[in-house]
Every structure is written in C-alpha cells, then in structure tokens.
C-alpha positions as CSV (number, residue, x, y, z in Angstrom):
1,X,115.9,71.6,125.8
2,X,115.6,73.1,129.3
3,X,115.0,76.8,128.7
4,X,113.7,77.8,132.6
5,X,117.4,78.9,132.9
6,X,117.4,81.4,129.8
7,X,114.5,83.0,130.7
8,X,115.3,83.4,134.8
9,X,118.5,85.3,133.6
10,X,117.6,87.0,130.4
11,X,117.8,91.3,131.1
12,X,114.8,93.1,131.0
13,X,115.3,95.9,128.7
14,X,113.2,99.2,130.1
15,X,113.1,101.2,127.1
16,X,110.9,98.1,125.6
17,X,108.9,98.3,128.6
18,X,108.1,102.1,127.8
19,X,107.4,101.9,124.5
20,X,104.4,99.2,124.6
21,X,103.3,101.5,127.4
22,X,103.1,104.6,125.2
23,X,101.1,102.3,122.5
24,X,98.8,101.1,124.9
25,X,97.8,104.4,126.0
26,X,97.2,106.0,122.7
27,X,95.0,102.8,121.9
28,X,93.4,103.4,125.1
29,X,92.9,107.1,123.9
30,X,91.4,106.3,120.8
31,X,92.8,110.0,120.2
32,X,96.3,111.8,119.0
33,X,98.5,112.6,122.1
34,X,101.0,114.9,122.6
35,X,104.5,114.4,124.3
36,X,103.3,116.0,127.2
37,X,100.2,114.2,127.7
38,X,101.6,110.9,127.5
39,X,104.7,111.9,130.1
40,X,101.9,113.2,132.2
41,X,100.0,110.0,132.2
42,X,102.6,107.1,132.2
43,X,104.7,108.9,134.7
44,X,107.8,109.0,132.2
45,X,110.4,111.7,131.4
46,X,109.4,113.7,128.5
47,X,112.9,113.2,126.9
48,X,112.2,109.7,127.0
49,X,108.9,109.8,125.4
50,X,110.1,112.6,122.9
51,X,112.6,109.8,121.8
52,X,110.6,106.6,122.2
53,X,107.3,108.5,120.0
54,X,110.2,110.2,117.5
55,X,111.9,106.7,116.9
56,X,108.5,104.7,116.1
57,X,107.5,107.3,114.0
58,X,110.2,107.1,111.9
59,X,109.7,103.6,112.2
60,X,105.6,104.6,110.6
61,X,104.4,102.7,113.7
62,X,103.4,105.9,115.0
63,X,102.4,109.1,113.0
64,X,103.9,112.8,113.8
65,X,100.4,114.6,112.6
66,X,102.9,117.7,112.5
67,X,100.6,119.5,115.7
68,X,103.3,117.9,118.1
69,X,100.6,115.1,118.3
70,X,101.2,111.0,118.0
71,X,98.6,108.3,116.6
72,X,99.3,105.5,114.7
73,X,100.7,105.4,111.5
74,X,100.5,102.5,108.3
75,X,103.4,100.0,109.9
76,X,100.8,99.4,112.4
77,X,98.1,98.1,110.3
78,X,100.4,96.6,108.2
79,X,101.9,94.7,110.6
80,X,98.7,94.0,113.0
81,X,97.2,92.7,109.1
82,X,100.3,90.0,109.0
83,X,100.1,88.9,112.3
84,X,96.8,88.3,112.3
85,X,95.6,90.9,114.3
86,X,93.4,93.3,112.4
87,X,92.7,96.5,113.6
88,X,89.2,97.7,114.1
89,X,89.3,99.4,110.9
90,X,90.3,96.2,108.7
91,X,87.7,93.8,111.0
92,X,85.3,96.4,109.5
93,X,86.1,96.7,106.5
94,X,86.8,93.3,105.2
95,X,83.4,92.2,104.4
96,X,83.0,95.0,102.5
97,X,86.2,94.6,100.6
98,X,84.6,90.8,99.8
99,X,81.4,92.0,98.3
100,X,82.7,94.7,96.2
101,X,84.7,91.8,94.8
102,X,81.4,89.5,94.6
103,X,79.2,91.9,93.1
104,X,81.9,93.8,90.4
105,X,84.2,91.0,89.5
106,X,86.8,93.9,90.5
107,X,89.8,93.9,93.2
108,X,88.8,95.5,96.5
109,X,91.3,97.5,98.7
110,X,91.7,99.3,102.1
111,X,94.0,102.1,102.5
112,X,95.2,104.7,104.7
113,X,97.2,108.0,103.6
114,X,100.8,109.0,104.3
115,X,101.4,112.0,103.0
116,X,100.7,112.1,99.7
117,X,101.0,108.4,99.5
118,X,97.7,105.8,99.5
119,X,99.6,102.8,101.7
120,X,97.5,99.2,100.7
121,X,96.5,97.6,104.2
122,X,94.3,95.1,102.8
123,X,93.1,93.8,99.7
124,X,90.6,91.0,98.4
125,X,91.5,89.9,94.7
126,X,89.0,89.4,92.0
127,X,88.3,85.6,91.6
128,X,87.4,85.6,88.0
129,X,91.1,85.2,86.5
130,X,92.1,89.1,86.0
131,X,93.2,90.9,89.3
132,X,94.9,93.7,90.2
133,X,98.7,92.8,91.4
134,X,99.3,94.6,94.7
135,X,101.0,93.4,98.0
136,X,100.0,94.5,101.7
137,X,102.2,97.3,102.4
138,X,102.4,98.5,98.8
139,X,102.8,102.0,98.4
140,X,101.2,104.1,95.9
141,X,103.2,106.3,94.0
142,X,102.7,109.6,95.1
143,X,99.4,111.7,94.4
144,X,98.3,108.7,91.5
145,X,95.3,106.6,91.8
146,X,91.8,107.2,93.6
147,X,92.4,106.4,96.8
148,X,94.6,109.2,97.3
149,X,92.1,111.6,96.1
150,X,89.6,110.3,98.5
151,X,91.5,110.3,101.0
152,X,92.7,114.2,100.4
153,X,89.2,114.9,100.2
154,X,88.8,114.9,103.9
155,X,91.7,117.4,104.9
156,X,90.6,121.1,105.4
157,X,92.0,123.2,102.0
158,X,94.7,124.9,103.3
159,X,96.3,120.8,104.2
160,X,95.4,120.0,100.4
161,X,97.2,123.0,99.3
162,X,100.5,122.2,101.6
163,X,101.2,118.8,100.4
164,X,100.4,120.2,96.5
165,X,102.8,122.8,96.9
166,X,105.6,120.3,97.8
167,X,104.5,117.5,95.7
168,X,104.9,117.2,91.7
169,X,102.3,115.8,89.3
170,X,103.5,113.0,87.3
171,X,102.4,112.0,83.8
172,X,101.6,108.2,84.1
173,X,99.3,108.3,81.1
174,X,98.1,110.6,78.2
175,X,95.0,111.2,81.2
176,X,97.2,112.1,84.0
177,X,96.1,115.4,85.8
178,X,99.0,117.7,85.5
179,X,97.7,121.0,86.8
180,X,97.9,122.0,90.4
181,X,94.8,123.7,90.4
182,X,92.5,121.0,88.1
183,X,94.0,118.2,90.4
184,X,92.8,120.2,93.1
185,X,89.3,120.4,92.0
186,X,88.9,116.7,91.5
187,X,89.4,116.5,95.2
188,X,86.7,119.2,96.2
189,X,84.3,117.3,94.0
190,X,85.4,114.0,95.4
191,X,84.3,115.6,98.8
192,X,80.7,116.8,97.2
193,X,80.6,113.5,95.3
194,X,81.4,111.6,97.9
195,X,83.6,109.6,95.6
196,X,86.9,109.5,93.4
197,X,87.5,108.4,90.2
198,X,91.0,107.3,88.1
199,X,89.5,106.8,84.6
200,X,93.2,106.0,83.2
201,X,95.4,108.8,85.3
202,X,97.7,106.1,86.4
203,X,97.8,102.8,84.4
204,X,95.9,103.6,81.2
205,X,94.2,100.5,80.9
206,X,92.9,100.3,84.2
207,X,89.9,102.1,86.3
208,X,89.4,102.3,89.8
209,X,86.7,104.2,92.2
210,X,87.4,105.2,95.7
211,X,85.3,106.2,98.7
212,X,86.7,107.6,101.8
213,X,86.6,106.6,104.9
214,X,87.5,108.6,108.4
215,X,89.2,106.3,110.9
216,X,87.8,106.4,114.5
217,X,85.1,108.2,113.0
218,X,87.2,111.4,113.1
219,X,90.2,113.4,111.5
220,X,92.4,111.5,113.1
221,X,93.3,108.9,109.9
222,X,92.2,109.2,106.4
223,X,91.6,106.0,104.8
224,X,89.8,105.0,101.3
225,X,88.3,102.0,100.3
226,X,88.5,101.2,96.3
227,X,88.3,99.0,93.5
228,X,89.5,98.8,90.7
229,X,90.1,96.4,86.9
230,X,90.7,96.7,83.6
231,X,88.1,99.3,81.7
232,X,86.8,96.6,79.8
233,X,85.9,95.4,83.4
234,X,83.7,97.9,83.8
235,X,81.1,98.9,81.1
236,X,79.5,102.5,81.3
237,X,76.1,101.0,81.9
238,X,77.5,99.8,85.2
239,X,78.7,103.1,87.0
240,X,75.5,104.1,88.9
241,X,75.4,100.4,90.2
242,X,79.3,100.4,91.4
243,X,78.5,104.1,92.5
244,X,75.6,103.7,94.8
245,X,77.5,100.5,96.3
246,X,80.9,101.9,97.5
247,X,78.9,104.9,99.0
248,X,76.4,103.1,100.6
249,X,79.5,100.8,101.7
250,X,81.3,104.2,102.6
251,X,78.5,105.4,104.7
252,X,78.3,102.1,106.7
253,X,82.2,101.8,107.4
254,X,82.1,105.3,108.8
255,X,79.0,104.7,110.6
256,X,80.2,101.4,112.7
257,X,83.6,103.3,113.3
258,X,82.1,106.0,115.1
C-alpha cells in the first residue's frame, strides 16, 4: 500500500511540536525549570507552556516539584523502560540490580518516589524459584516498604514532616509503624545508616533493605534501590554481607550519576 499520499497530506499538529520541545530542553537541562524559563528559552507563550507542562504533569511524564519548577516524573521511566529506552539512571543501575540478585538469591528493584509513593521502574527477579511478584509501574502502597523510607531519607525535615502530616499510617502487619513520630525516626536513621529496613512492616513474611539513591546526582529525584524475599531468605548471619553490598552499590550509583 502506497502511503507517500497519507503522509504528504496528514496535519501537523503544533501543540505536539511544543511539547517534545519543552522535554528536550529539560533533558538538555539536566535541571528543574520553571514556566518562565522554558518560555524564555523556546520562544513560546507562557500560557502555552503553563498548559503543555500542567497537562504532562498530570499525565506523571513531568513532575510539579511544588516550587513552580518541572522535571521528569515516574511515566517517564516507565515508559522509556518499555520501549526500550532506559534512562541514564536505569542503564546504571541494572547491573547492580543483577548482582544483588546473583549474590542474595533475593529480587532487586529500582524506584523513584511520588509523593509518598515508591513507583517500581525496574526490577530483576530472583532465579532460584521464590520471587517477589511486582510489575514495572507498580505502585507501592503509600508510606509501606523500604524504599520509601530511603527515599524520604533524602528530603530536608520540614518535606518529611509535610507529606506525614497529610498522609496516614497503615497497619499491614502486627510490625507496621503506626506512630508519626517513630516512623519518622526510622527515616533520620536511614539517612545516618545509609540504609532502610522493612523487617515485616508490610507483608509479614517478607524482608526487604533499601539504599537511596539521588538522581542526577542531586535533589532533583529521589530514587532507592532494594531487595527484598521471604525472611527465611535471609538468615541473620547474612545482614552485614547484604549491608555492606547495597551501600557499597549505593555509593557507586550515586557516584557515576554525578
């Protein structure tokens, strides 16, 4: 079929035209822009950049940090993972994610946070018969798991104390954290630590440790890398091993993403 007439008379549609332009830039960036900036720069009319940047982050392509500044949100990993066109971050950290699963027998996943939320962006399942089942794209119910907590780890206080105050703890399990104040205090010692811990909190048969990781080497993103099984998985004897790994892991990620 002769398509060279289709394509001579198809419409161009402008608004498409302005959005990839307003993507490229802030990947150009490397850094959150505001409305103004990006008008500035592309030469476009800040209503129509208000409403392109608005739309895609409702869309999570984009990510309203709440400063009047964009960068990218989870649907952009997500959907650069499915494509097949990994982001920086996930070209990093895949390796990684494969020898946490080679060397613990445990499932190995990369995340970033939405709000209170840990969204999965990658994952490598244990090859010895028991895995963890989660899906690119999964989100984590909110404020539950370790990644969360490492990835709260790396906001100032006064940003760990917002999205508390407008977030409920939930009992999953007879060891869910249900105290503001206690849940709090497992993320300040994830930050001295530099490393979280769900002994049970969430699925009471399960474990899983998580490391942060900071996204373009700055505040911009706050991801986590984890792993996690079943506790009989994971004998006591074995915790300074799997400790010392996913820092040393944590502390090359951030280092090659700087």
């Amino acid at each position: 079929m002769d398509t060279t007439m289709y394509t001579k008379n198809f419409k161009r549609v402008p608004a498409i035209d302005k959005c990839f332009a307003i993507l490229e830039l802030l990947v150009q960036s490397k850094e959150p822009m505001g409305i103004s900036d990006m008008s500035g720069q592309l030469g476009l009319n800040k209503s129509t950049v208000f409403n392109i940047s608005h739309t895609l982050a409702d869309l999570k392509v984009l990510e309203n940090q709440g400063n009047g500044k964009f960068t990218f949100g989870t649907r952009f990993y997500i959907l650069g993972n499915q494509a097949g066109k990994r982001s920086n971050l996930i070209q990093i950290a895949r390796p990684y994610l494969e020898e946490i699963t080679e060397k613990t027998n445990l499932s190995a996943f990369l995340g970033l946070r939405s709000d209170s939320q840990a969204i999965l962006i990658d994952k490598v399942d244990s090859g010895h018969g028991i895995k963890v089942s989660s899906e690119i794209g999964m989100q984590m119910p909110n404020l539950a798991g370790a990644g969360i907590k490492a990835m709260l780890s790396q906001l100032p206080d006064e940003a760990i104390d917002e999205i508390l105050a407008r977030n409920e703890l939930r009992r999953y399990t007879a060891f869910s954290i249900l105290d503001k104040g206690a849940y709090k205090e497992e993320i300040l010692e994830v930050r001295k630590q530099g490393i979280a811990y769900d002994l049970g909190e969430y699925i009471e048969s399960m474990v899983g440790f998580a490391v942060p990781i900071r996204a373009y080497g700055g505040d911009n993103i706050q991801a986590a890398i984890w792993a996690a099984g079943l506790k009989s998985q994971v004998p006591e004897a074995s915790l300074p091993m799997l400790k010392d790994l996913l820092i040393r892991i944590s502390e090359e990620v951030n280092c090659r993403l700087q």
